[in-house]
ROLOMI-70231 format. One record per atom (N, C-alpha, C): residue in one letter; chain; atom name; x, y, z. Coordinates in steps of 0.2 Angstrom, whole numbers, plus 5000, padded with zeros to 4 digits. Last residue first. Layout:
N
> a|A|CA|X|Y|Z
...
end
This chain:
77
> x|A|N|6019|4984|5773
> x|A|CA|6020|4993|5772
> x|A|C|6026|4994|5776
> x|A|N|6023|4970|5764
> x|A|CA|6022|4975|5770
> x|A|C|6023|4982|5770
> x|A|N|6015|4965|5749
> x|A|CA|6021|4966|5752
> x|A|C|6018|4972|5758
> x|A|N|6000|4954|5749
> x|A|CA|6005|4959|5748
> x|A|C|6010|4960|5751
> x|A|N|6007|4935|5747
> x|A|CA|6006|4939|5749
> x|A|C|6005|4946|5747
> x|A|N|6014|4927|5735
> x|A|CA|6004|4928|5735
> x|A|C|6003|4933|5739
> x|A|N|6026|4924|5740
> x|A|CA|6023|4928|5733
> x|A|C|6017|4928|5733
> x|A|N|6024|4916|5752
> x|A|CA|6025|4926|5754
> x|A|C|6023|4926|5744
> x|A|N|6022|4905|5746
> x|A|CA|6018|4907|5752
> x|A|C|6018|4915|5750
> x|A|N|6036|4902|5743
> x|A|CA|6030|4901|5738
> x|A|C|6023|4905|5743
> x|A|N|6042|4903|5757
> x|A|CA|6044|4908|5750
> x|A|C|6038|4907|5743
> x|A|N|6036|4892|5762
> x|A|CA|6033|4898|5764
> x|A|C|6038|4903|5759
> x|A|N|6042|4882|5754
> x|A|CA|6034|4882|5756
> x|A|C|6031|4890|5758
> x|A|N|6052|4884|5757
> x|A|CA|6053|4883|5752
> x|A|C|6045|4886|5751
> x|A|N|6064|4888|5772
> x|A|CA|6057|4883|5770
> x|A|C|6055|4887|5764
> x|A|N|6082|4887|5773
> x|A|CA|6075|4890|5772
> x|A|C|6068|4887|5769
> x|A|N|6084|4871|5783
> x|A|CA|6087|4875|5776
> x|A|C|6080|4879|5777
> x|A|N|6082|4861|5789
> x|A|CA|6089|4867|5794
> x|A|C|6087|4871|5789
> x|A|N|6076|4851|5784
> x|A|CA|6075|4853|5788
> x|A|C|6078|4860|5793
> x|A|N|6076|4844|5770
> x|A|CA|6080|4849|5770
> x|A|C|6076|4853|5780
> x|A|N|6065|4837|5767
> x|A|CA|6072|4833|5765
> x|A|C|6077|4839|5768
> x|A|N|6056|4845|5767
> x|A|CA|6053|4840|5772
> x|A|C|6063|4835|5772
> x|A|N|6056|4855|5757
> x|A|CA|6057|4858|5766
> x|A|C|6059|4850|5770
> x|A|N|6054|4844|5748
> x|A|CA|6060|4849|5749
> x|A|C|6061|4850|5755
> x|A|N|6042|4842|5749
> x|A|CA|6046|4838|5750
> x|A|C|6053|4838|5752
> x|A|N|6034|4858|5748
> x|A|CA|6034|4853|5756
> x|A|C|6041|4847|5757
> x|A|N|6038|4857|5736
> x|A|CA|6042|4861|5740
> x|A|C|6041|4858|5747
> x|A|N|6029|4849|5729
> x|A|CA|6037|4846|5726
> x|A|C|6041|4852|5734
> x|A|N|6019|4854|5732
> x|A|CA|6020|4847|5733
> x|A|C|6025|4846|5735
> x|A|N|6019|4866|5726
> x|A|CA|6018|4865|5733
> x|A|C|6020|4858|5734
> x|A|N|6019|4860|5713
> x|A|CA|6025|4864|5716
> x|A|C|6022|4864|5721
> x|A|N|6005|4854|5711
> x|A|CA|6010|4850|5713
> x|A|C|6018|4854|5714
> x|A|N|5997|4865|5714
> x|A|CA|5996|4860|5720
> x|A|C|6002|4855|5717
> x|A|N|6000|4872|5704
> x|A|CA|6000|4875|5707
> x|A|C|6000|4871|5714
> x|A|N|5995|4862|5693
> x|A|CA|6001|4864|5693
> x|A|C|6004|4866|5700
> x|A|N|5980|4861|5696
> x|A|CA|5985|4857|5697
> x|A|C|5991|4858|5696
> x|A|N|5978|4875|5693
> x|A|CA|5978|4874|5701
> x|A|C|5981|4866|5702
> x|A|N|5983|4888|5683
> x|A|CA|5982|4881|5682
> x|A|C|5982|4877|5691
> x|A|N|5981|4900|5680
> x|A|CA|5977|4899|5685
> x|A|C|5976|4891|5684
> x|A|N|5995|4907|5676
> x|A|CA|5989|4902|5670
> x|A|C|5983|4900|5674
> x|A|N|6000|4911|5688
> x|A|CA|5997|4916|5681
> x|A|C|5992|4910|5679
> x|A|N|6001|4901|5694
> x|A|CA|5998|4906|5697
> x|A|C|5994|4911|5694
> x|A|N|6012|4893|5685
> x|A|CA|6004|4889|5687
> x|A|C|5999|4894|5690
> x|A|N|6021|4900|5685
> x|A|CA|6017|4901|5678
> x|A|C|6011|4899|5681
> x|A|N|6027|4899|5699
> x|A|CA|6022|4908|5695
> x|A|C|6019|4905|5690
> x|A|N|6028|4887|5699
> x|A|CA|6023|4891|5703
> x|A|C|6019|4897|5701
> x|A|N|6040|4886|5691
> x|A|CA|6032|4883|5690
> x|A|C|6027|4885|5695
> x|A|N|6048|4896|5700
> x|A|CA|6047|4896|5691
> x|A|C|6040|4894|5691
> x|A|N|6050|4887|5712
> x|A|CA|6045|4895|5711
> x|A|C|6046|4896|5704
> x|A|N|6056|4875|5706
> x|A|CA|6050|4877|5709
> x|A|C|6046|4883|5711
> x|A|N|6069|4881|5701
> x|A|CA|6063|4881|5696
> x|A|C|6058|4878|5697
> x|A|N|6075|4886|5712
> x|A|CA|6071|4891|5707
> x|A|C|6065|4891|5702
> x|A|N|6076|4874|5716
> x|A|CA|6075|4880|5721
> x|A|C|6069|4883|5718
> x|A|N|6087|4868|5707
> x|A|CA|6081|4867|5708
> x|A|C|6076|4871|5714
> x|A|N|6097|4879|5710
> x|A|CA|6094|4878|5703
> x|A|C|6085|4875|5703
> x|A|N|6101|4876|5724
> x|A|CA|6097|4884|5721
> x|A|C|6094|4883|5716
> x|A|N|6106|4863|5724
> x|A|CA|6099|4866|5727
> x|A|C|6095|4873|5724
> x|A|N|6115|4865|5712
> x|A|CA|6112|4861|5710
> x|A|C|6105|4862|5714
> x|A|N|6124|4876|5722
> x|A|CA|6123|4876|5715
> x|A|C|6117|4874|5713
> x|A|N|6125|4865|5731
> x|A|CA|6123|4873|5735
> x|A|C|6117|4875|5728
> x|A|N|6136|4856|5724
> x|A|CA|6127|4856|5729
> x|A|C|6123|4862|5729
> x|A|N|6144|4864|5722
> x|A|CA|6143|4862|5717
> x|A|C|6134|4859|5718
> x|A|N|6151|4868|5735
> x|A|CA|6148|4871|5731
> x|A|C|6144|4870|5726
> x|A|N|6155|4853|5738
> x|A|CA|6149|4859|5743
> x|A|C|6146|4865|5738
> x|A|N|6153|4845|5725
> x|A|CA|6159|4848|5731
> x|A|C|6153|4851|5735
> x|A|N|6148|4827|5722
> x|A|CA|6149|4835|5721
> x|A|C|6152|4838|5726
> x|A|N|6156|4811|5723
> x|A|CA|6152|4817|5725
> x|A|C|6151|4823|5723
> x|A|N|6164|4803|5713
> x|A|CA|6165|4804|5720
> x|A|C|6161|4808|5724
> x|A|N|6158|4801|5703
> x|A|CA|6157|4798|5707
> x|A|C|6159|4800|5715
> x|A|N|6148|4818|5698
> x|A|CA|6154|4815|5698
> x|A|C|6155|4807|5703
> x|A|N|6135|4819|5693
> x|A|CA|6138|4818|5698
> x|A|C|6144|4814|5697
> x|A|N|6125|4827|5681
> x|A|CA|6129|4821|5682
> x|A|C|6133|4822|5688
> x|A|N|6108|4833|5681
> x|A|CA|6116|4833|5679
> x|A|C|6119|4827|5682
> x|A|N|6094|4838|5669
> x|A|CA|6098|4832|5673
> x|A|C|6107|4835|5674
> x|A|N|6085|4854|5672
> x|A|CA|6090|4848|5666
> x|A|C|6094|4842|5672
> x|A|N|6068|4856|5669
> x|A|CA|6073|4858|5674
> x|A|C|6080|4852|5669
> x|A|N|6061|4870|5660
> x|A|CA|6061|4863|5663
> x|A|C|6068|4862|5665
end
């Protein structure tokens, strides 16, 4: 489960962001695998949810969507 953090009032710094995006990043493809494994399809439809949103708030940044995507894929010869 993902933990709340605090923002300083003046902002986080650029790194402190970067930090914050990976974390949640992660534990969007976290609830995906388990939802994959446990063959839970509502779980599995709200991490896509949550990624499209992400893509969708983050347009220049790697598509989140399609990293959940390629884990179902095989890998390329």
């Amino acid at each position: 489960m993902s933990k709340l953090v605090l923002i300083p009032s003046d902002g986080p710094s650029e790194r402190e962001l970067a930090e914050i995006e990976a974390a949640v990043r992660a534990g969007v493809v976290a609830d995906y695998l388990t939802a994959l494994r446990s063959g839970n399809a509502l779980d599995q439809l709200a991490a896509e949810y949550l990624a499209a949103q992400i893509d969708q708030s983050t347009p220049d940044g790697p598509r989140l969507l399609d990293e959940l995507a390629g884990l179902t894929q095989p890998a390329a010869a």
